[in-house]
FIGU-81649 format. One line per field, with one value per residue (C-alpha): y negated, x negated, z negated; residue number from 1; chain. Coordinates in nm, 4 decimals. Each point is the difference from the previous one (the first is absolute). Layout:
y: (Y,...)
x: (X,...)
z: (Z,...)
seq: (NUM,...)
mol: (A,...)
//
This chain:
y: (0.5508,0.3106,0.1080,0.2901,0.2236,-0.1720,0.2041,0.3301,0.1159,0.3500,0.2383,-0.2279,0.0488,-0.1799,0.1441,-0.1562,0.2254,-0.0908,0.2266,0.0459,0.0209,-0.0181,-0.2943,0.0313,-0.3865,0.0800,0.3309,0.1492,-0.3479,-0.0673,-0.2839,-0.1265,-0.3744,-0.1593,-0.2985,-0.3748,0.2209,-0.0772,0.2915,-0.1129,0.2738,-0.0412,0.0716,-0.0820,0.0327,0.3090,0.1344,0.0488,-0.3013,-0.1284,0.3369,0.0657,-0.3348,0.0764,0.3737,-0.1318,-0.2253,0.2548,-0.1863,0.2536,0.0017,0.3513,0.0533,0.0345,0.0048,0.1548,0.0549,0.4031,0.0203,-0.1008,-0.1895,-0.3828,0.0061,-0.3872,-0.0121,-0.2386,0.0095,0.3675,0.1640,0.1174,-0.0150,0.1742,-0.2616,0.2453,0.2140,-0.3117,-0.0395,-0.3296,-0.1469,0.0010,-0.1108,-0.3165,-0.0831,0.0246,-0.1953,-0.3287,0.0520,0.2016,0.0384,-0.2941,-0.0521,-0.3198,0.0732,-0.0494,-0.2773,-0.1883,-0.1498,0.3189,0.0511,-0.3123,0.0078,-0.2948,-0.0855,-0.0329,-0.2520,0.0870,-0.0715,0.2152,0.2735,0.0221,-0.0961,0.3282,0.2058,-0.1109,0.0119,0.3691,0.0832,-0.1958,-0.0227,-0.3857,-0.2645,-0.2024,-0.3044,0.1654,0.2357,-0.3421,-0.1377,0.3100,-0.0657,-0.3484,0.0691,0.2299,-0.2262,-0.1609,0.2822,0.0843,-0.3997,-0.0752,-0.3774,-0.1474,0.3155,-0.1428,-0.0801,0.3629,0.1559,-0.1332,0.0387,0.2604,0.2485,-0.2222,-0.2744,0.1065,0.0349,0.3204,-0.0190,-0.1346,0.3363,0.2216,-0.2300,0.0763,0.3616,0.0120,-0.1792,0.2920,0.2259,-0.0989,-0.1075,0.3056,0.0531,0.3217,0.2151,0.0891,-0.2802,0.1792,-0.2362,0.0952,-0.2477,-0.2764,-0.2299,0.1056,-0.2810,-0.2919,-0.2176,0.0502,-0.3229,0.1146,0.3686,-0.1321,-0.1367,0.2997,0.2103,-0.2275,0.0376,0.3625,0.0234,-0.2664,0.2177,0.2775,-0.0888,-0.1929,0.3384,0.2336,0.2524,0.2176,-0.1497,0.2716,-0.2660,0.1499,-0.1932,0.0627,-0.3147,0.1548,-0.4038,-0.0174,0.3730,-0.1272,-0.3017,0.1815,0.3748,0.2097,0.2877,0.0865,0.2793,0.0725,0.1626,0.1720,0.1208,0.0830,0.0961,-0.1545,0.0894,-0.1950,-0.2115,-0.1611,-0.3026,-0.2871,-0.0892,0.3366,0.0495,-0.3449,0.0483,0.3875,0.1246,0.4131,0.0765,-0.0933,-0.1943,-0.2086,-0.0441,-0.0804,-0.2110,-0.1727,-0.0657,-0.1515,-0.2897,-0.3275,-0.1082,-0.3646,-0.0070,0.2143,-0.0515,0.3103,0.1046,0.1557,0.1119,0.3490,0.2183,0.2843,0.2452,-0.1655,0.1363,0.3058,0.3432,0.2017,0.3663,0.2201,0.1170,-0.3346,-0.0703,-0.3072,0.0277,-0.3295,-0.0982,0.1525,-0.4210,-0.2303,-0.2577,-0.2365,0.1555,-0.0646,-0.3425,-0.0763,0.1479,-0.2418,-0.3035,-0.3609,-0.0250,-0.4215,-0.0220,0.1966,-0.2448,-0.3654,0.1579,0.0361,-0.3240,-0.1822,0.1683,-0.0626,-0.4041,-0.0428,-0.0077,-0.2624,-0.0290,0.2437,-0.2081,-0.3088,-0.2014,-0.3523,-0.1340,0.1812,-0.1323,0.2024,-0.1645,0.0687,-0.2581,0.0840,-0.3611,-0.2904,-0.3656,-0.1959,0.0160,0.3045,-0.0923,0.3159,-0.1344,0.3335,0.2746,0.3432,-0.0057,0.3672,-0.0845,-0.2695,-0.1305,0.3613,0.0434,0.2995,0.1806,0.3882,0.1044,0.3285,0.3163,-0.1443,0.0539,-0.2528,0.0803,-0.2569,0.0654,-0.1359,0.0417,-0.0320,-0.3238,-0.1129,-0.0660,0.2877,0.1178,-0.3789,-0.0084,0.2688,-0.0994,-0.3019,0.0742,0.1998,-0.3289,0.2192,-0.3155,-0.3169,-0.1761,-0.3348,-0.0735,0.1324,0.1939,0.3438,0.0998,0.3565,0.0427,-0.3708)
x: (1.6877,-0.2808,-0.1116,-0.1689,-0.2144,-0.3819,-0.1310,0.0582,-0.2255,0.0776,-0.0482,-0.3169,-0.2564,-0.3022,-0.1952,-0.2912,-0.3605,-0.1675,-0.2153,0.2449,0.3198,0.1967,0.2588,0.3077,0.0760,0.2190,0.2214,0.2125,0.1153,0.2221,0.1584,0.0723,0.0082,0.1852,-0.0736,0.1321,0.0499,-0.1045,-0.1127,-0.0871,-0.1936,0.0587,-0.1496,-0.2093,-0.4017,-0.1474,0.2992,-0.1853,0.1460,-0.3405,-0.1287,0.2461,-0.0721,-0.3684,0.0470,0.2330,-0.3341,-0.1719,-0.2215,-0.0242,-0.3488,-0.1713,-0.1648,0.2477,0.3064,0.1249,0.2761,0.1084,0.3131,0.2928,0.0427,0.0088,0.1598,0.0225,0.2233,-0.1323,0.1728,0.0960,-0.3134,0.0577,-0.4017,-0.1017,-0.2247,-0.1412,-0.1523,-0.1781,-0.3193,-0.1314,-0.1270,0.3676,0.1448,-0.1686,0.1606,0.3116,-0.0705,0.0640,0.1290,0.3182,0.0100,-0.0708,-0.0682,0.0437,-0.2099,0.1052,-0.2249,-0.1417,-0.3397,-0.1030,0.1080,-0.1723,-0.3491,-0.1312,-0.3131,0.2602,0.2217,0.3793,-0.0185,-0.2927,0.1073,0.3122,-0.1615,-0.2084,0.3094,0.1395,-0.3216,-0.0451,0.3507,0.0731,-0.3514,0.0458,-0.3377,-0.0055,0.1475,0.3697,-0.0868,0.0300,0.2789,0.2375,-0.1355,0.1106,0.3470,0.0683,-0.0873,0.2407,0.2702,-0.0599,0.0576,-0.3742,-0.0233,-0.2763,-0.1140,-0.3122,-0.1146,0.1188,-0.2026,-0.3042,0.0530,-0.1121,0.2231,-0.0663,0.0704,0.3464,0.3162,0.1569,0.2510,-0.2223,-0.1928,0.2470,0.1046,-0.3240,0.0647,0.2971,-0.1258,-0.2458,0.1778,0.2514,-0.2746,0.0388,0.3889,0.0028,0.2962,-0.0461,-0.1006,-0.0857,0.0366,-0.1358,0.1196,-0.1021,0.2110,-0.0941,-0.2521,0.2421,0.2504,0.3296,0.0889,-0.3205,0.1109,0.3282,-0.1816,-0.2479,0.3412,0.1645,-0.2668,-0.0337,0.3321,-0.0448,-0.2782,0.1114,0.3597,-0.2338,-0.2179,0.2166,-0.1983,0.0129,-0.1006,-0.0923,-0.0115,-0.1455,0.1117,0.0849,0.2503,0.3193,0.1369,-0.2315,0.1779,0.3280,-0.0685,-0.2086,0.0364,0.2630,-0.1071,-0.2014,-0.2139,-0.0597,-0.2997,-0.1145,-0.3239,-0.0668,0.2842,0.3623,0.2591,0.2663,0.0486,0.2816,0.1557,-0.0388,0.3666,0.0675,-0.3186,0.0685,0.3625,0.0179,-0.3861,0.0391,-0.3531,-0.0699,-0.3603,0.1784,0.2694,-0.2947,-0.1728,0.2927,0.0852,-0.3615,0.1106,-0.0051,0.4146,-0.0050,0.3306,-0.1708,-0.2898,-0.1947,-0.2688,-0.2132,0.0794,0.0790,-0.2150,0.1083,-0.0660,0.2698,0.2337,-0.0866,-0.2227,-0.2464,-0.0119,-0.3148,0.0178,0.0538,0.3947,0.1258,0.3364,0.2188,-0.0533,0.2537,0.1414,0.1293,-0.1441,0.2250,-0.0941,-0.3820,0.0372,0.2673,-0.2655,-0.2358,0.2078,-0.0717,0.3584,0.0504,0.0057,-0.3465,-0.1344,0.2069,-0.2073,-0.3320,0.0050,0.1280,-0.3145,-0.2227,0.0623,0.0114,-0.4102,-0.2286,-0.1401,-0.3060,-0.0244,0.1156,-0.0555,0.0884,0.0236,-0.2699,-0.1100,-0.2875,-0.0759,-0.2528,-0.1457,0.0601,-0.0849,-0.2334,-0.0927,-0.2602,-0.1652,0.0390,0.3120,0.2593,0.2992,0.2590,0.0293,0.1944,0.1698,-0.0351,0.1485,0.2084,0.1316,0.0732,0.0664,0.1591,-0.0321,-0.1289,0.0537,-0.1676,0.1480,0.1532,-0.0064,0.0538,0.0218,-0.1320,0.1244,-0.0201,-0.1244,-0.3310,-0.1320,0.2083,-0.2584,0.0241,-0.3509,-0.1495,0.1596,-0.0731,-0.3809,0.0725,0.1013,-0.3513,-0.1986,-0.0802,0.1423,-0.0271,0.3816,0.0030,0.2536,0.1757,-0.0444,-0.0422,0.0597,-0.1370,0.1399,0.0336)
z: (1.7906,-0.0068,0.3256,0.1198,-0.2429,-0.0726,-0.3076,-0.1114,-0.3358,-0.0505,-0.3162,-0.1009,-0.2559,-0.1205,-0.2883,-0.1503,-0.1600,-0.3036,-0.2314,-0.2130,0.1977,0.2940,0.0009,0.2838,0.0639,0.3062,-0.0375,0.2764,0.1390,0.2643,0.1963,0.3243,0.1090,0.3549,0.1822,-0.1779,-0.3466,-0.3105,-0.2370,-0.3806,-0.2182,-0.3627,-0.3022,-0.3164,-0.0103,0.1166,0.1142,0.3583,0.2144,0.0823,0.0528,0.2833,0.1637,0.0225,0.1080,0.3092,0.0850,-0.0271,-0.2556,-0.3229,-0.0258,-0.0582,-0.2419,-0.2426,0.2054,0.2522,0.2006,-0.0395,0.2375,0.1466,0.3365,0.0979,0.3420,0.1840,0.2819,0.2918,0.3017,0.0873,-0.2049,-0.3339,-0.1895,-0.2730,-0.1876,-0.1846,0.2579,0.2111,-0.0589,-0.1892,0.2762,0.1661,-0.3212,-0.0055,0.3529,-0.1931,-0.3187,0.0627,0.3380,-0.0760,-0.3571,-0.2109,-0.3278,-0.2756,-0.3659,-0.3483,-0.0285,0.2488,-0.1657,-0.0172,0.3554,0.1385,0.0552,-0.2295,0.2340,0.3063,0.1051,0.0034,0.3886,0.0398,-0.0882,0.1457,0.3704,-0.0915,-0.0167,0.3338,0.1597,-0.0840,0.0954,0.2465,0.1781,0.0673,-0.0279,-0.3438,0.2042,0.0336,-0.3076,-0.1836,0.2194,-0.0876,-0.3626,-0.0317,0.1599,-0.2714,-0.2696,0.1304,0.0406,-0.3849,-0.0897,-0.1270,-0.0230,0.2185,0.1946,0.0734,-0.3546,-0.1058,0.2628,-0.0893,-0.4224,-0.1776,-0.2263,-0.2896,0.1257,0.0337,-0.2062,-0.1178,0.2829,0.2432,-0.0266,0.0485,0.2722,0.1893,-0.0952,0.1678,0.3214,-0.0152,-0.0099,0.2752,0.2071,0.2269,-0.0051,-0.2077,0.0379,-0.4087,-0.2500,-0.3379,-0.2950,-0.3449,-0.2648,0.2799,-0.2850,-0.3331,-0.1017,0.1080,-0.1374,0.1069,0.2099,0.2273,-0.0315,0.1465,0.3130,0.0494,0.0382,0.2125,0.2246,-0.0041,0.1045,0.2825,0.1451,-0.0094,0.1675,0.2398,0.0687,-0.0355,-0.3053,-0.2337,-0.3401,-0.3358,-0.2696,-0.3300,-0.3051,-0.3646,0.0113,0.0638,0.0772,0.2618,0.1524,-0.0394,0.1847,0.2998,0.0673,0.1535,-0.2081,-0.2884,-0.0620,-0.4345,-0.0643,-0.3414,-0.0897,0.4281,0.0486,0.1887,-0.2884,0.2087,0.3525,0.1529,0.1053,-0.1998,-0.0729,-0.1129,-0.2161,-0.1824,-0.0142,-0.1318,-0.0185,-0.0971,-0.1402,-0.3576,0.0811,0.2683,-0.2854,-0.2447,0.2619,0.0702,-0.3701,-0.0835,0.1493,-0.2939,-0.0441,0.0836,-0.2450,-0.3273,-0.2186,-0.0632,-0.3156,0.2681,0.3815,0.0373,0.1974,0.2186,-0.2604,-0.2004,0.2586,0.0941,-0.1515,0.2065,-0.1319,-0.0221,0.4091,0.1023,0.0532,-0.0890,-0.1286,-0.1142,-0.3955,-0.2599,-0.0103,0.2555,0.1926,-0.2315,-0.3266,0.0856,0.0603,-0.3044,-0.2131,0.1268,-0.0302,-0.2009,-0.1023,-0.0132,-0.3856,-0.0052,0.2302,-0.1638,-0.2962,0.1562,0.1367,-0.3134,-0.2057,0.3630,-0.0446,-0.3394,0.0131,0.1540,0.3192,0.0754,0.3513,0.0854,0.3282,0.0371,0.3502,0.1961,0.3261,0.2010,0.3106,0.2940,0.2293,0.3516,0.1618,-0.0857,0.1779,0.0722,-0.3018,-0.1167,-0.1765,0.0025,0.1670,-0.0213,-0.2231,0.0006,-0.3233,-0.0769,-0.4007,0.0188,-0.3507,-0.1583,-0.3754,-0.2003,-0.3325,-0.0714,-0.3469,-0.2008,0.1422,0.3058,0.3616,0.2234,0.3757,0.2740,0.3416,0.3628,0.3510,0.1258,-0.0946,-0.1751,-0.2902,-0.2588,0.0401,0.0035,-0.3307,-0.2135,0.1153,-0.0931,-0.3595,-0.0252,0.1439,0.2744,0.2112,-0.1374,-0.0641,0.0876,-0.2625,-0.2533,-0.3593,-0.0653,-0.3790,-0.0992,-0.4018,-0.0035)
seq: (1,2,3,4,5,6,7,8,9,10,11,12,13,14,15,16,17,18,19,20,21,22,23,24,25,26,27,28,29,30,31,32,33,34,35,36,37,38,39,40,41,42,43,44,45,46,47,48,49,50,51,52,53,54,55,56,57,58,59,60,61,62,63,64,65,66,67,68,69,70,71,72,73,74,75,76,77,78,79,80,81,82,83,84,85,86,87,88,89,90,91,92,93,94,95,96,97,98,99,100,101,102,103,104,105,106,107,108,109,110,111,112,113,114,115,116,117,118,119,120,121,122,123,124,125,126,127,128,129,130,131,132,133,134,135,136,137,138,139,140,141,142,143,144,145,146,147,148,149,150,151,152,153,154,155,156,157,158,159,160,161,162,163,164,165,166,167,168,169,170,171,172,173,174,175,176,177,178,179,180,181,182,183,184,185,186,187,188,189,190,191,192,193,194,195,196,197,198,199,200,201,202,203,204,205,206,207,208,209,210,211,212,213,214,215,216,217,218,219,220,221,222,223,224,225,226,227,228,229,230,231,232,233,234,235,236,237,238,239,240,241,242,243,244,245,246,247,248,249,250,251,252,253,254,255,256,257,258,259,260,261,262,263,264,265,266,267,268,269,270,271,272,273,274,275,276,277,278,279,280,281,282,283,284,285,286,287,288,289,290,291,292,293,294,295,296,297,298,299,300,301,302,303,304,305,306,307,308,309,310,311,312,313,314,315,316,317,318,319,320,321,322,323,324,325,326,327,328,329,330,331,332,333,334,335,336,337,338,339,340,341,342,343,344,345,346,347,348,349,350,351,352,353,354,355,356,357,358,359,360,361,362,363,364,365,366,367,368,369,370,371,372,373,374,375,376,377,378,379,380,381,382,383,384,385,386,387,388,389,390,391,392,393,394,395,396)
mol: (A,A,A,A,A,A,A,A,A,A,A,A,A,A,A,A,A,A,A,A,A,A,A,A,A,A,A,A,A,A,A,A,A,A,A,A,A,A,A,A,A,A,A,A,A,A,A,A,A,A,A,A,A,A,A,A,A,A,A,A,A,A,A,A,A,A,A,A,A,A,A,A,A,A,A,A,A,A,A,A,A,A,A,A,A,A,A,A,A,A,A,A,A,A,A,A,A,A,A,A,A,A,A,A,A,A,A,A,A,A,A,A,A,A,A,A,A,A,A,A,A,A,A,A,A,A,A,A,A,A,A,A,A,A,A,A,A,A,A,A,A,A,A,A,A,A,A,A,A,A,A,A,A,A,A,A,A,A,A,A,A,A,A,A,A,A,A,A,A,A,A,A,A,A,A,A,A,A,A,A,A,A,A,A,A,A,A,A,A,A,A,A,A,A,A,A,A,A,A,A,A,A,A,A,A,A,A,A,A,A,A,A,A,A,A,A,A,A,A,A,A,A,A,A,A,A,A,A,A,A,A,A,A,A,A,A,A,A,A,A,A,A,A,A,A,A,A,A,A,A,A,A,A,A,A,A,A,A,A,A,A,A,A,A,A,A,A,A,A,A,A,A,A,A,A,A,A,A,A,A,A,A,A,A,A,A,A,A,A,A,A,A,A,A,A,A,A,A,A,A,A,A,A,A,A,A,A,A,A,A,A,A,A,A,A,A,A,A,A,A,A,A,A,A,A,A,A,A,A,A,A,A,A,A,A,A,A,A,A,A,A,A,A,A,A,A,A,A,A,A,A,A,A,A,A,A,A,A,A,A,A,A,A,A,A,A,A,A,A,A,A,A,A,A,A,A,A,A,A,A,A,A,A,A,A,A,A,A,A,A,A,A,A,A,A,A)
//
């Protein structure tokens, strides 16, 4: 259940300068978020998400934005503080400390010519004004609390060393590493397959029952909302267009973007020429109003439909042809072990005995997890690895 009031952002704006004009990312936004609750902000590219994220850091970097008005007020203890009237050396005390903050992507967070451990000692040390002995004690334990195997090895890796997950992993750690009262996520998911997705949520949601916070989780994956927030906030072009809980904007949303939004989503039970876009479902006029489109929801996407004698048809022409590509048992392996005499003794079998058919015109979808050897093979099929076994026939 929500607690007591953390965050309030009031009427907020955030307007960024060029030469030729003046762009407002953020426009008149406001929210509140309560301890142990879950806020998800919505909405396609550019529609300000990030924006907002930053300007609650603080971190809108002038020149060319800036932050014009409006009010950030965090509640700690009985004090209510403006964060936008502290100075910047005050706000750094709370960076980190009380507010926290995940990236989008976290090789571009990580400092290449660091070690994961390193830098995530750094953060507790200037926080928590603790020696680089306990600094890296603290570290270690929560490498463990995020479920990084071999602690030890992890600190002492660097970024590249490490898996997608693994990253934002050590992301995470560094984030909590000071027991924020607000964790800010932006898209903290976005570049990773869905069985480590799964665990990166699970864990989010064990920390933060475990701590107690307030968690803003910026997304354009609505699955990902429905799974984790307690309410959504849709933005469009700046601005909030509707916010709510999350039952009720999933079950009955009102505004024609969320509707739009909503409807974007691929049927798992219909094959489509092309996947609408929001503009299929709803018409901006010349001021700016969105209204909802002159047809359904269900009229869009019949319109768009492969009915199944279109596509018996299109694969009976598809088939009729020869292979383009055809690969025979391919095996790709990589020596991880060898003996006495330099003999390899074990192998990861990254391809192991894989064959299929593509023929002109045709797409054929390859799916997994993480290692599970789809990236080994399409190198493979290039030579860019060299198969152990196996034919590869290119208009054979």
């Amino acid at each position: 259940m929500a607690g007591k009031l953390l965050l309030e952002v009031k009427n907020l704006v955030t307007r960024f300068y060029t030469e030729d004009e003046t762009v407002t990312a953020v426009n008149d936004v406001s929210f509140s978020l309560k301890e142990g609750e879950t806020i998800g902000i919505v909405g396609e590219s550019g529609s300000g998400k990030s924006v907002t994220s930053l300007s609650i850091m603080r971190l809108v970097s002038y020149p060319p934005g800036k932050i014009v008005r409006g009010e950030i007020i965090y509640h700690r203890d009985n004090e209510e503080i403006d964060l936008l009237q502290i100075s910047e050396r005050k706000m750094r005390s709370f960076r980190g400390n009380e507010i926290s903050m995940i990236f989008q992507e976290p090789m571009t967070s990580l400092n290449p010519v660091y070690t994961c451990g390193n830098q995530v000692a750094e953060v507790i040390q200037l926080h928590q004004k603790v020696n680089a002995r306990l600094a890296k004690e603290l570290s270690l334990e929560l490498f463990e609390k995020v479920k990084l195997p071999d602690p030890e090895r992890i600190f002492s890796a660097y970024p590249h060393e490490l898996s997608g997950g693994q990253k934002q992993r050590v992301m995470i750690a560094m984030a909590m590493s000071c027991d924020p009262k607000v964790l800010i996520a932006d898209e903290p998911t976005t570049a990773l397959d869905v069985t480590v997705q799964k665990t990166i949520l699970e864990l989010m949601k064990e920390l933060q029952e475990e701590h107690n916070m307030g968690i803003l989780f910026i997304t354009h994956d609505l699955g990902v909302i429905a799974e984790l927030a307690d309410k959504v906030v849709v933005m469009y072009k700046g601005k909030i267009v509707e916010q709510g809980n999350v039952l009720d904007i999933f079950a009955s949303p009102q505004h024609p973007y969320t509707k739009g939004l909503l409807a974007c989503r691929p049927p798992l039970n219909r094959r489509l020429h092309w996947l609408p876009t929001i503009s299929d479902f709803m018409e901006t006029s010349t001021d700016g109003k969105v209204k909802e489109g002159e047809r359904s929801i269900e009229e869009v996407i019949n319109k768009f439909e492969i009915t199944k004698e279109e596509r018996n048809k299109a694969h009976e022409k598809l088939y009729k042809q020869e292979p383009l590509l055809q690969i025979k048992n391919l095996k790709t392996y990589f020596p991880v072990s060898k003996g006495l005499f330099g003999r390899v003794t074990e192998y990861i079998k990254a391809v192991d005995d894989v064959s299929f058919d593509v023929f002109p015109g045709e797409t054929l979808g390859l799916v997994g997890e993480s290692g599970c050897g789809k990236t080994t093979l399409g190198r493979s099929i290039l030579r860019l690895e060299e198969p152990m076994e196996g034919e590869i026939i290119y208009k054979g």
